[in-house]
RODRENMI-448569 format. One record per residue: residue number from 1; y, z, x of N, C-alpha, C in turn. Coordinates in steps of 0.02 Angstrom, whole numbers, plus 32768, in hexadecimal, padded with zeros to 4 digits. Example, Ala and Ser with C-alpha at 12.3 -4.5 7.8 and 13.67 -1.06 7.14 Angstrom:
+-----+------+------+------+------+------+------+------+------+------+
|   i |  n_Y |  n_Z |  n_X | ca_Y | ca_Z | ca_X |  c_Y |  c_Z |  c_X |
+-----+------+------+------+------+------+------+------+------+------+
|   1 | 7EE4 | 8186 | 8294 | 7F1F | 8186 | 8267 | 7F5B | 8186 | 8294 |
|   2 | 7F90 | 8162 | 8282 | 7FCB | 8165 | 82AC | 8002 | 818A | 8285 |
+-----+------+------+------+------+------+------+------+------+------+
This chain:
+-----+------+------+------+------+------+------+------+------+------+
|   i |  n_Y |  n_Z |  n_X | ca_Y | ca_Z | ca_X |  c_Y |  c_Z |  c_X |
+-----+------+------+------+------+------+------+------+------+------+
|   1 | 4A54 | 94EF | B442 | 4A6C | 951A | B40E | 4AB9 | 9519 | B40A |
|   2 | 4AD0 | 9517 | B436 | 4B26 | 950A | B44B | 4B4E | 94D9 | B421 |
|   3 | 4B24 | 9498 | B43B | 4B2F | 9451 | B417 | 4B30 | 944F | B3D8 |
|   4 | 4AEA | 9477 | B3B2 | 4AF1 | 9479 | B36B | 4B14 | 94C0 | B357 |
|   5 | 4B42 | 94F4 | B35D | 4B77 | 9518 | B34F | 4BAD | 94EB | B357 |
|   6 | 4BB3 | 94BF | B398 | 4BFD | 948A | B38A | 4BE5 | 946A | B359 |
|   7 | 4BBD | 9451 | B338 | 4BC0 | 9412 | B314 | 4BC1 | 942F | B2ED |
|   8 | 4BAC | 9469 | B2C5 | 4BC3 | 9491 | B28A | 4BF5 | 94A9 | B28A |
|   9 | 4C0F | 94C6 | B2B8 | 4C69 | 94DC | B2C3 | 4C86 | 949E | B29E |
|  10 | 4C7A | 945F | B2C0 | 4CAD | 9441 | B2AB | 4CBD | 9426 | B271 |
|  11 | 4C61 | 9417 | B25E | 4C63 | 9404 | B213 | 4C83 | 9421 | B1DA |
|  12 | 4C84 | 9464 | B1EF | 4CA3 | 9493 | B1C6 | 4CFB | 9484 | B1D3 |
|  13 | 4D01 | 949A | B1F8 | 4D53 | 9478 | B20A | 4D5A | 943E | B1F3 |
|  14 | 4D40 | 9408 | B1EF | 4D50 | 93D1 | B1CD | 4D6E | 93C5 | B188 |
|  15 | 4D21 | 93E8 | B16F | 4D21 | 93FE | B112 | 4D4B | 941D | B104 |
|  16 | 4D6E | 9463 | B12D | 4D97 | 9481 | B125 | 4DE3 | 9469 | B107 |
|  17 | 4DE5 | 9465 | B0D7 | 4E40 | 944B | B0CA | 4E74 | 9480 | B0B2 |
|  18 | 4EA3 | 9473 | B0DC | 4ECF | 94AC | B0B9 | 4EF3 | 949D | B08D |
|  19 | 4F07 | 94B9 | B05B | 4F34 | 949E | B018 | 4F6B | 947B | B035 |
|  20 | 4F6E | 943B | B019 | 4FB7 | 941F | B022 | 4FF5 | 9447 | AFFE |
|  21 | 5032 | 9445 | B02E | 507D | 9460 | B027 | 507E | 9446 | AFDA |
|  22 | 5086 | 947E | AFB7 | 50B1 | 9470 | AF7D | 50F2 | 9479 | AF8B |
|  23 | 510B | 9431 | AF62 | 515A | 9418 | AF57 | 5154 | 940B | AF18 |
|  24 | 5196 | 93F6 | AF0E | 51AD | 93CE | AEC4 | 51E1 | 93AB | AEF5 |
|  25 | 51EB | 9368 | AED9 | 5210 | 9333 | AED6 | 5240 | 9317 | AEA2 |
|  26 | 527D | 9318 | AEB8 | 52B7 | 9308 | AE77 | 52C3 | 92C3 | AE87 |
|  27 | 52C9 | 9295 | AE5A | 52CA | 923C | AE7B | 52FD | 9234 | AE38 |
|  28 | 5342 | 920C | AE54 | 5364 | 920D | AE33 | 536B | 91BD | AE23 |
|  29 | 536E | 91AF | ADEB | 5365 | 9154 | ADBE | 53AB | 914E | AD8D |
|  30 | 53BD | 910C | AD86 | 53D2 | 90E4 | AD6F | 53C0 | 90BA | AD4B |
|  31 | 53DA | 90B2 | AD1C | 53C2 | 907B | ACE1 | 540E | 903D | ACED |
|  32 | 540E | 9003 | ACDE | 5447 | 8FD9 | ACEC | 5455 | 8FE2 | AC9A |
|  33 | 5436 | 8FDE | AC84 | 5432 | 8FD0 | AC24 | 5449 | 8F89 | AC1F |
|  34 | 5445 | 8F81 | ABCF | 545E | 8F48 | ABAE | 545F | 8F56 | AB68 |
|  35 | 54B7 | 8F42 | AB58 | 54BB | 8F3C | AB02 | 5488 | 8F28 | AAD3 |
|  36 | 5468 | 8EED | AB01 | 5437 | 8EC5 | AACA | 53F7 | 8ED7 | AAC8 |
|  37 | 53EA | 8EFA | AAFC | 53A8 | 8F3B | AAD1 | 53AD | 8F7B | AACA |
|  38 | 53F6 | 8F76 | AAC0 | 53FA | 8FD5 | AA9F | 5407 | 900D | AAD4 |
|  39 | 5401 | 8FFF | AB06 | 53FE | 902E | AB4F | 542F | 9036 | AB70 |
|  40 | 5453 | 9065 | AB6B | 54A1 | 905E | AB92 | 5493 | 906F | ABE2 |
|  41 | 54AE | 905E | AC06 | 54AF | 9077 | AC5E | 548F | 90C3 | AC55 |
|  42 | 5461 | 90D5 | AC85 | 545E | 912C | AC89 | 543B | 9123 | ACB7 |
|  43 | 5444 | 916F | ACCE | 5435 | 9182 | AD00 | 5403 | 91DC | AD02 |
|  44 | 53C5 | 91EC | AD1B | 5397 | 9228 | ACF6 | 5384 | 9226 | AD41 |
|  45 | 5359 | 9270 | AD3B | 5327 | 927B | AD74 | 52E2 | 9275 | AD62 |
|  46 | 52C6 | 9283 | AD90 | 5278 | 928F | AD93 | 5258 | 92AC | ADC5 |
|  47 | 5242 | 92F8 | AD95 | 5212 | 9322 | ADBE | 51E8 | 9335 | ADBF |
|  48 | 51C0 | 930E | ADFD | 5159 | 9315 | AE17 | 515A | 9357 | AE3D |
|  49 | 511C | 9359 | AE3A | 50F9 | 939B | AE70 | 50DB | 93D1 | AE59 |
|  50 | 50CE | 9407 | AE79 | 50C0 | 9448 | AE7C | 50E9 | 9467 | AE9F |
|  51 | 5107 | 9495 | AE76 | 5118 | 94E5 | AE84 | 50E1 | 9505 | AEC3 |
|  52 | 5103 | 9519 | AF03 | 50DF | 9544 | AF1A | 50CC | 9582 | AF06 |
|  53 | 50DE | 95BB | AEDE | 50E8 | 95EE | AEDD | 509B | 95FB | AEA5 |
|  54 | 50A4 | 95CE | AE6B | 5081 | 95AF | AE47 | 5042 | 95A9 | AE37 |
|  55 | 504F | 9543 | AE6E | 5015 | 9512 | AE62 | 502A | 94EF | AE16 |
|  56 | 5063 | 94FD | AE02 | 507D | 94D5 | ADB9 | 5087 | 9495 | ADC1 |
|  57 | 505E | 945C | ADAB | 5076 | 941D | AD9B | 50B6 | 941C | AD85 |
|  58 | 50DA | 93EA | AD98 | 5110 | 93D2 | AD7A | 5112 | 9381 | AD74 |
|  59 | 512A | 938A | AD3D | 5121 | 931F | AD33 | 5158 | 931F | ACF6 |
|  60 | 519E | 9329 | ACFF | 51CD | 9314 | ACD2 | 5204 | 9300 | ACE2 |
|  61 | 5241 | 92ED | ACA7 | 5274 | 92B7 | ACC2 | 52A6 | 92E2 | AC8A |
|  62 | 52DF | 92D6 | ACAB | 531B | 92E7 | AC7D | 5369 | 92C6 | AC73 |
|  63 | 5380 | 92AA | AC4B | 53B8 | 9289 | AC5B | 53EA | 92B4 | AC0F |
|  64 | 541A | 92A8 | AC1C | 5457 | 92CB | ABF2 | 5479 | 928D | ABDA |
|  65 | 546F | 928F | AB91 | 54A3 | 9259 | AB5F | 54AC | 9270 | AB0C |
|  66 | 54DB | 9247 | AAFE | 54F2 | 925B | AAB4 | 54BC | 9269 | AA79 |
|  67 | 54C2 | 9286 | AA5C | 5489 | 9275 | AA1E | 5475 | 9249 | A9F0 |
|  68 | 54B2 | 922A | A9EC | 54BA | 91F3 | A9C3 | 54DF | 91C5 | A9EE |
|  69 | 54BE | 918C | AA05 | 54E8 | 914E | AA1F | 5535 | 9130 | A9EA |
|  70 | 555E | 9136 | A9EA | 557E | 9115 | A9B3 | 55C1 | 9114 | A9D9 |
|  71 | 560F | 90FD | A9BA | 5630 | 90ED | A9DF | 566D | 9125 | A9D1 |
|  72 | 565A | 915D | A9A6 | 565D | 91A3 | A9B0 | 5675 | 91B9 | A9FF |
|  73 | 562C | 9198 | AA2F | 562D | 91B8 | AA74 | 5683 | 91AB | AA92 |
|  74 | 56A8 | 9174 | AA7B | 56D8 | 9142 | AAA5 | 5711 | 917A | AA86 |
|  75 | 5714 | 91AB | AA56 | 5762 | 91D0 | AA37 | 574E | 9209 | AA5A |
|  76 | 571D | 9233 | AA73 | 571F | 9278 | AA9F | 56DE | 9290 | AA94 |
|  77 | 56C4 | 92C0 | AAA1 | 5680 | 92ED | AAA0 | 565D | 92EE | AA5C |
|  78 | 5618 | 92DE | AA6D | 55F8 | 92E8 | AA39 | 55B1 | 9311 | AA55 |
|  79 | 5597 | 9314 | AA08 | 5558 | 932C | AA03 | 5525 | 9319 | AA50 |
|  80 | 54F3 | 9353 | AA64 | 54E3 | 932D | AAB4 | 5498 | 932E | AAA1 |
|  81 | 546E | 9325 | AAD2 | 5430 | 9329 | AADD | 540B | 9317 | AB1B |
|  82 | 53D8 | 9345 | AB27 | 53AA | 9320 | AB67 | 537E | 92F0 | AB4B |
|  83 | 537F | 92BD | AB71 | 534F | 928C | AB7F | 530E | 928F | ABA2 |
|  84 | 52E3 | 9283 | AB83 | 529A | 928B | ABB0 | 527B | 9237 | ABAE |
|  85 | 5266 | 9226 | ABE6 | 5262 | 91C4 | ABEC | 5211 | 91BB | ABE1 |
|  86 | 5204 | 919C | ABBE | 51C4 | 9180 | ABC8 | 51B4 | 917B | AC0C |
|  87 | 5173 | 916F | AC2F | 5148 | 9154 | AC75 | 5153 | 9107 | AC61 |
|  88 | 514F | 90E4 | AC47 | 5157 | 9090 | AC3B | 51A7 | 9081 | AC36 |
|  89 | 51DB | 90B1 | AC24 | 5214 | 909A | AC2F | 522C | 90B4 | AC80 |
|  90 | 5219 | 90F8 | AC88 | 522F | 9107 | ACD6 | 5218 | 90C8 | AD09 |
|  91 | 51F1 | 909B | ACF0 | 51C4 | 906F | AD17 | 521B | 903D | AD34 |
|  92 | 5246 | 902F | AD04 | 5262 | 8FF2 | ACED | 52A3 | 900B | AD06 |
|  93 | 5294 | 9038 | AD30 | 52E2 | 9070 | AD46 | 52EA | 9058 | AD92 |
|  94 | 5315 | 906F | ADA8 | 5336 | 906A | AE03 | 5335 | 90A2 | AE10 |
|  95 | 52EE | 90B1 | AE45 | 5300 | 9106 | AE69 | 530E | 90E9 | AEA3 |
|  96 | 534C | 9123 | AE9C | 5383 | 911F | AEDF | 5366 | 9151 | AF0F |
|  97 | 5363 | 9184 | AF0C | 533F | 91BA | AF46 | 531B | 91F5 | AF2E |
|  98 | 52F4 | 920F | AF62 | 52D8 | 9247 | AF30 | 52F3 | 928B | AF71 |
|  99 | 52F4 | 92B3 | AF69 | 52E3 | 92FF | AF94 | 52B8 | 932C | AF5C |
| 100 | 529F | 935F | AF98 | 525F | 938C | AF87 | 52A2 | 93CC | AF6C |
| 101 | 5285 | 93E1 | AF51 | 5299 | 942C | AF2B | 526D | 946D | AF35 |
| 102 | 5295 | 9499 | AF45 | 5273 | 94D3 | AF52 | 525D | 94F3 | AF19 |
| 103 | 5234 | 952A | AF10 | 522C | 9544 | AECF | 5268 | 9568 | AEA4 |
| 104 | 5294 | 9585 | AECD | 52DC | 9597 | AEBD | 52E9 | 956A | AEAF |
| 105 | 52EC | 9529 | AED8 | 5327 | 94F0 | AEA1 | 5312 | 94D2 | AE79 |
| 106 | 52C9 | 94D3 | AE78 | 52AB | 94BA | AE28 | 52C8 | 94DB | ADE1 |
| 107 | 52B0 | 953A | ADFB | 52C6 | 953D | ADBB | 5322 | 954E | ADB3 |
| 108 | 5349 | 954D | ADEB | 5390 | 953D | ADD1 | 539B | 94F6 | ADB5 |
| 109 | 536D | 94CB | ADBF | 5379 | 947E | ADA1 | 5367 | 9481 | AD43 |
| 110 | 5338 | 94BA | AD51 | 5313 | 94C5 | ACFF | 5351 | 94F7 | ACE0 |
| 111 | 5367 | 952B | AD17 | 53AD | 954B | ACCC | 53D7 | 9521 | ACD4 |
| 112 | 53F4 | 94EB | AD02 | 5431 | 94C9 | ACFB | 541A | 9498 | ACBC |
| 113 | 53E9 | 947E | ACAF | 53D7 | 945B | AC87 | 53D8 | 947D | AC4E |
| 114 | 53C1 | 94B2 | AC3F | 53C2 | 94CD | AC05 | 5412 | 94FF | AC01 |
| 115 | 5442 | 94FC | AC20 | 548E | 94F5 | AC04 | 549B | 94BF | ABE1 |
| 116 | 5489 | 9490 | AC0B | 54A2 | 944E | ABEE | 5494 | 9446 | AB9C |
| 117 | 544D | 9435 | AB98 | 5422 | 9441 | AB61 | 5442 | 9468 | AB22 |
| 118 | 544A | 94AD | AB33 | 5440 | 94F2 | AB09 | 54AD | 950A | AB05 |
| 119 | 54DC | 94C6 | AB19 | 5510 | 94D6 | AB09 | 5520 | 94BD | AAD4 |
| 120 | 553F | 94F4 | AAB8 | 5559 | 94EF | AA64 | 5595 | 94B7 | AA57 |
| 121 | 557A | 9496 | AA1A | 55C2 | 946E | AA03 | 55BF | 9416 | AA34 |
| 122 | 55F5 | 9404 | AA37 | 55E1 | 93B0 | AA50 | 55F8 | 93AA | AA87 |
| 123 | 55D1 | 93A7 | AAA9 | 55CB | 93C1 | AB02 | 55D0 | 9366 | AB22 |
| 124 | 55B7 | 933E | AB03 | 55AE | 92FB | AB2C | 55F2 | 92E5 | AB2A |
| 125 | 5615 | 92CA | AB70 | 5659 | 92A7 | AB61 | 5645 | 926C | ABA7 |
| 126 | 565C | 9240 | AB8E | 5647 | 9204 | ABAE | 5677 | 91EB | ABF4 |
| 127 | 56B5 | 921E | ABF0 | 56D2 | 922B | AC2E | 56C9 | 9265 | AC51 |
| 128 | 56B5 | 929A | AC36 | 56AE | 92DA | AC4C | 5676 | 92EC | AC62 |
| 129 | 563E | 92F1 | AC27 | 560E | 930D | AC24 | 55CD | 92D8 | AC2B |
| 130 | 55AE | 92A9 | AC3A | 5579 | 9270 | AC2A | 5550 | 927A | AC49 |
| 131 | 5515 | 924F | AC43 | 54E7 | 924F | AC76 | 54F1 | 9256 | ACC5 |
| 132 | 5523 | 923E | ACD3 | 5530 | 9237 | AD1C | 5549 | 9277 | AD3C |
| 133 | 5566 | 92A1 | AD0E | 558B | 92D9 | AD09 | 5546 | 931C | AD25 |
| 134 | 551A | 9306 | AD07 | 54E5 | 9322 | ACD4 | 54A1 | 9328 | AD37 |
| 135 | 549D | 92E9 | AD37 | 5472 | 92E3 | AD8F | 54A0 | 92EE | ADCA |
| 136 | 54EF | 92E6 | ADC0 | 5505 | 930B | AE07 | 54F7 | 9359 | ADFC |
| 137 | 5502 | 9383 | ADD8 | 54F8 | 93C3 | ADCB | 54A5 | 93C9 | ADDF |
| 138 | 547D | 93A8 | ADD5 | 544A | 93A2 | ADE9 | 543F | 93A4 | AE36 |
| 139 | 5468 | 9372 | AE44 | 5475 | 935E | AE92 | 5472 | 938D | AEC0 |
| 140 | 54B5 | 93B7 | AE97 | 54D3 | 9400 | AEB7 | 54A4 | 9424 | AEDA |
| 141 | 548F | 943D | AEAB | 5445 | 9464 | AEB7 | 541F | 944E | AEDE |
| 142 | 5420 | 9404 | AEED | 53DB | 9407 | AF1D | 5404 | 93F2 | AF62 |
| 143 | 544C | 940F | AF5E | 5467 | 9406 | AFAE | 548E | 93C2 | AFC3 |
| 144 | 548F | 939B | AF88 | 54A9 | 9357 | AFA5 | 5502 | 9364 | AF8D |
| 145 | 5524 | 9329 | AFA9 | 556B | 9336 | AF97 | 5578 | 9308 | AF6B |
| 146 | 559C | 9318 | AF33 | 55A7 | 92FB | AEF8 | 55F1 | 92F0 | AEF3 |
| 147 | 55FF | 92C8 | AEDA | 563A | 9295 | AEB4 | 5641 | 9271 | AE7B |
| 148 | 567A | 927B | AE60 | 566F | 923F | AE29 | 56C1 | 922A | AE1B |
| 149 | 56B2 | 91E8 | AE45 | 56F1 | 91C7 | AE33 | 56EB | 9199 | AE0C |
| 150 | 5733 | 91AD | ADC1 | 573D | 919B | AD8A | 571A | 9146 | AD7D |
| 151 | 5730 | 9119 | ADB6 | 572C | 90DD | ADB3 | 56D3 | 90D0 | ADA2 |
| 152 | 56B1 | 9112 | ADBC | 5653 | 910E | ADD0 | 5648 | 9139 | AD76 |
| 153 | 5665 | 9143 | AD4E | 5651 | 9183 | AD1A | 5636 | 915E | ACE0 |
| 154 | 561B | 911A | ACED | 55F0 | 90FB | ACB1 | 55C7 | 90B5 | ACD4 |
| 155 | 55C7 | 90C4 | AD09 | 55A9 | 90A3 | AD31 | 5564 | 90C7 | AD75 |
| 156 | 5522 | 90DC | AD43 | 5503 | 9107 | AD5F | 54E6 | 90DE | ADB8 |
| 157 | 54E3 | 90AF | AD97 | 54AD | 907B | ADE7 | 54E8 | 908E | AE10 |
| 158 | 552F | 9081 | AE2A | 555F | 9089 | AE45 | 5565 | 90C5 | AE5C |
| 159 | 5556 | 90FC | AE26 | 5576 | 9146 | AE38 | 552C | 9157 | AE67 |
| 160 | 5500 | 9131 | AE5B | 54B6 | 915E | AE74 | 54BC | 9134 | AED1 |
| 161 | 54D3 | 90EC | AED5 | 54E5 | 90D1 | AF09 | 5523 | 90FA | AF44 |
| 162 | 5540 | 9112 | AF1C | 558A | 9137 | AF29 | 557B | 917A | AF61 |
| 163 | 5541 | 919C | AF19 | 5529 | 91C9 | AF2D | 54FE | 91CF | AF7D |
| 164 | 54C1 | 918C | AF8E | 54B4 | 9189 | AFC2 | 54D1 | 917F | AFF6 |
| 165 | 550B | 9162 | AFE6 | 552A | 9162 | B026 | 555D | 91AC | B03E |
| 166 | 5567 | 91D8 | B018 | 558E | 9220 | B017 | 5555 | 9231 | B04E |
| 167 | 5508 | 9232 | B032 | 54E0 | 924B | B051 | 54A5 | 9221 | B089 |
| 168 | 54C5 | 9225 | B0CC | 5489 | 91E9 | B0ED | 544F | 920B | B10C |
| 169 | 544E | 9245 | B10D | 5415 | 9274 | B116 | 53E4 | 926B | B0ED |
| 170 | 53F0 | 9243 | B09C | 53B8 | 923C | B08D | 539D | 91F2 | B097 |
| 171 | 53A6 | 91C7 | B0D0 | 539E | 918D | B0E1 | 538C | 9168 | B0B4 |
| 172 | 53A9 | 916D | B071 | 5393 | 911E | B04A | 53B9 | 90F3 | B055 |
| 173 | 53C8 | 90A3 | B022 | 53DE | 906C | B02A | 53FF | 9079 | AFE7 |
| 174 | 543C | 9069 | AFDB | 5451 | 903E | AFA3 | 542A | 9026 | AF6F |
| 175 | 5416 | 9038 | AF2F | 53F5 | 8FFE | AF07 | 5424 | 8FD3 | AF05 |
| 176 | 5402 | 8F87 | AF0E | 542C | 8F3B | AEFB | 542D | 8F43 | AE96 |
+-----+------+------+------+------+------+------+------+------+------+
Protein backbone atom coordinates (compact mmCIF):
# COMPACT_ATOMS: atom_id res chain seq x y z
CA UNK A 1 0.00 0.00 0.00
CA UNK A 2 3.09 2.32 0.70
CA UNK A 3 4.58 1.66 -2.78
CA UNK A 4 1.34 2.52 -4.45
CA UNK A 5 0.84 6.09 -2.28
CA UNK A 6 4.65 6.70 -3.56
CA UNK A 7 3.84 5.96 -6.98
CA UNK A 8 0.81 8.20 -6.83
CA UNK A 9 2.63 10.88 -4.82
CA UNK A 10 4.81 11.12 -7.44
CA UNK A 11 2.79 10.90 -10.40
CA UNK A 12 1.04 13.67 -9.16
CA UNK A 13 4.22 15.71 -8.55
CA UNK A 14 5.27 15.04 -11.88
CA UNK A 15 1.96 16.33 -13.65
CA UNK A 16 2.15 19.00 -11.32
CA UNK A 17 3.60 22.21 -13.20
CA UNK A 18 4.02 25.37 -11.83
CA UNK A 19 3.40 28.41 -14.04
CA UNK A 20 6.43 29.55 -15.73
CA UNK A 21 8.09 33.18 -14.52
CA UNK A 22 6.47 35.72 -16.44
CA UNK A 23 8.94 38.18 -18.13
CA UNK A 24 8.93 40.38 -21.11
CA UNK A 25 12.01 40.73 -23.14
CA UNK A 26 13.26 44.01 -24.89
CA UNK A 27 15.78 42.85 -27.92
CA UNK A 28 17.22 45.69 -29.44
CA UNK A 29 17.82 45.49 -33.77
CA UNK A 30 19.36 47.20 -36.42
CA UNK A 31 18.62 47.50 -39.87
CA UNK A 32 22.07 48.42 -42.08
CA UNK A 33 19.51 49.88 -44.83
CA UNK A 34 20.08 50.73 -48.39
CA UNK A 35 19.23 53.75 -50.73
CA UNK A 36 18.30 51.29 -53.37
CA UNK A 37 15.43 49.74 -51.59
CA UNK A 38 14.11 52.62 -49.83
CA UNK A 39 15.30 51.68 -46.21
CA UNK A 40 17.50 54.04 -44.47
CA UNK A 41 19.84 52.55 -41.44
CA UNK A 42 17.44 52.12 -38.20
CA UNK A 43 17.46 50.95 -35.37
CA UNK A 44 13.70 49.65 -33.10
CA UNK A 45 13.00 47.24 -30.30
CA UNK A 46 11.12 44.25 -29.74
CA UNK A 47 8.84 43.26 -27.03
CA UNK A 48 7.90 39.32 -26.22
CA UNK A 49 6.40 37.88 -23.11
CA UNK A 50 3.98 38.07 -20.36
CA UNK A 51 3.39 40.52 -17.80
CA UNK A 52 3.51 38.89 -14.46
CA UNK A 53 1.01 40.79 -12.66
CA UNK A 54 -1.30 40.08 -15.65
CA UNK A 55 -0.53 36.96 -17.78
CA UNK A 56 -0.69 39.80 -20.81
CA UNK A 57 0.89 38.65 -24.00
CA UNK A 58 3.10 40.94 -25.45
CA UNK A 59 4.39 40.60 -29.07
CA UNK A 60 5.33 44.22 -30.36
CA UNK A 61 8.11 46.42 -31.85
CA UNK A 62 8.70 50.11 -31.89
CA UNK A 63 11.14 52.31 -33.63
CA UNK A 64 11.02 56.34 -33.84
CA UNK A 65 11.37 58.14 -37.42
CA UNK A 66 10.20 61.02 -39.55
CA UNK A 67 6.89 60.89 -41.18
CA UNK A 68 7.78 61.62 -44.30
CA UNK A 69 11.23 60.34 -45.58
CA UNK A 70 12.30 63.37 -47.73
CA UNK A 71 15.32 65.58 -47.62
CA UNK A 72 13.31 68.03 -45.42
CA UNK A 73 14.89 65.57 -42.60
CA UNK A 74 18.76 67.07 -43.63
CA UNK A 75 17.48 71.33 -42.78
CA UNK A 76 16.13 70.47 -38.93
CA UNK A 77 13.01 68.70 -37.27
CA UNK A 78 10.24 67.42 -38.79
CA UNK A 79 6.98 65.80 -38.59
CA UNK A 80 7.74 62.26 -36.36
CA UNK A 81 6.20 58.94 -36.05
CA UNK A 82 6.39 55.42 -34.50
CA UNK A 83 7.24 52.68 -36.51
CA UNK A 84 5.73 49.27 -36.05
CA UNK A 85 7.96 46.40 -38.33
CA UNK A 86 6.44 43.69 -39.96
CA UNK A 87 7.56 39.75 -38.49
CA UNK A 88 9.17 39.15 -42.21
CA UNK A 89 11.11 42.41 -42.06
CA UNK A 90 12.26 42.07 -38.20
CA UNK A 91 13.45 38.65 -39.77
CA UNK A 92 16.16 40.72 -42.08
CA UNK A 93 17.34 42.87 -38.91
CA UNK A 94 20.66 42.42 -36.47
CA UNK A 95 19.56 41.69 -32.82
CA UNK A 96 22.23 42.91 -30.81
CA UNK A 97 20.99 41.93 -27.17
CA UNK A 98 17.99 41.47 -25.39
CA UNK A 99 17.33 42.02 -21.30
CA UNK A 100 14.09 40.99 -19.44
CA UNK A 101 11.91 43.91 -18.14
CA UNK A 102 10.11 44.12 -15.12
CA UNK A 103 6.48 44.98 -15.16
CA UNK A 104 7.40 48.60 -13.99
CA UNK A 105 9.75 48.89 -16.84
CA UNK A 106 7.45 47.61 -19.33
CA UNK A 107 5.02 50.00 -18.73
CA UNK A 108 7.64 53.06 -18.28
CA UNK A 109 8.87 51.81 -21.82
CA UNK A 110 4.97 52.15 -22.93
CA UNK A 111 4.67 56.08 -21.43
CA UNK A 112 8.20 56.86 -22.70
CA UNK A 113 6.96 55.70 -25.94
CA UNK A 114 3.90 57.36 -25.91
CA UNK A 115 5.82 60.98 -25.15
CA UNK A 116 7.62 60.33 -27.95
CA UNK A 117 4.57 59.48 -30.08
CA UNK A 118 1.92 62.02 -28.52
CA UNK A 119 4.66 65.21 -28.76
CA UNK A 120 3.25 68.11 -30.47
CA UNK A 121 4.70 69.81 -33.60
CA UNK A 122 8.06 68.24 -35.46
CA UNK A 123 9.77 66.34 -32.93
CA UNK A 124 12.10 64.09 -35.41
CA UNK A 125 15.65 65.78 -35.86
CA UNK A 126 18.15 63.61 -37.35
CA UNK A 127 20.88 64.96 -34.98
CA UNK A 128 18.91 65.32 -31.96
CA UNK A 129 16.00 63.46 -31.83
CA UNK A 130 16.07 59.89 -34.26
CA UNK A 131 15.63 56.57 -33.91
CA UNK A 132 18.75 56.03 -32.05
CA UNK A 133 17.81 58.84 -29.77
CA UNK A 134 14.44 57.16 -29.48
CA UNK A 135 16.04 53.10 -28.12
CA UNK A 136 18.75 54.66 -25.83
CA UNK A 137 15.89 56.31 -23.81
CA UNK A 138 14.58 52.97 -24.06
CA UNK A 139 17.86 51.61 -22.87
CA UNK A 140 17.62 53.95 -19.85
CA UNK A 141 14.88 52.34 -18.46
CA UNK A 142 15.90 49.01 -18.62
CA UNK A 143 19.29 49.94 -16.65
CA UNK A 144 21.84 49.85 -19.37
CA UNK A 145 24.31 52.90 -19.88
CA UNK A 146 23.73 54.92 -22.81
CA UNK A 147 25.73 57.23 -25.11
CA UNK A 148 25.62 58.77 -28.19
CA UNK A 149 28.58 59.95 -29.78
CA UNK A 150 27.89 62.45 -32.57
CA UNK A 151 30.25 60.44 -34.94
CA UNK A 152 27.54 56.99 -34.01
CA UNK A 153 24.06 59.48 -34.58
CA UNK A 154 23.13 57.92 -38.09
CA UNK A 155 24.81 54.95 -37.81
CA UNK A 156 22.34 52.55 -35.85
CA UNK A 157 24.51 48.89 -36.28
CA UNK A 158 27.57 51.00 -34.71
CA UNK A 159 25.61 52.84 -31.99
CA UNK A 160 23.84 49.34 -31.00
CA UNK A 161 27.73 47.70 -31.16
CA UNK A 162 28.91 50.82 -29.07
CA UNK A 163 26.25 50.23 -26.88
CA UNK A 164 27.37 46.50 -26.01
CA UNK A 165 30.38 47.21 -25.21
CA UNK A 166 29.29 50.31 -22.43
CA UNK A 167 27.50 47.26 -21.17
CA UNK A 168 29.43 43.70 -20.72
CA UNK A 169 27.06 42.41 -18.15
CA UNK A 170 24.93 41.78 -20.85
CA UNK A 171 27.55 39.34 -22.46
CA UNK A 172 26.81 39.78 -26.10
CA UNK A 173 29.24 40.04 -29.17
CA UNK A 174 29.45 42.84 -31.52
CA UNK A 175 27.19 42.34 -34.59
CA UNK A 176 29.82 41.97 -37.66
Amino acid sequence: MLRFLTLILSLVAASWSLPASAQVKMSFHSFNGSVLFGRYPHTFVVLEGTLEQSGQKISENFGFTAKTVSTAILSGPVEHDILVETPKYIKKTNRHFTVTLSDSEYRKVKAELAKWRDAPGKYYDLDTRNCIHFVGALAKIAGLRVEFPDKMLRRPKKWLNYITGLNPSLGAKPVG
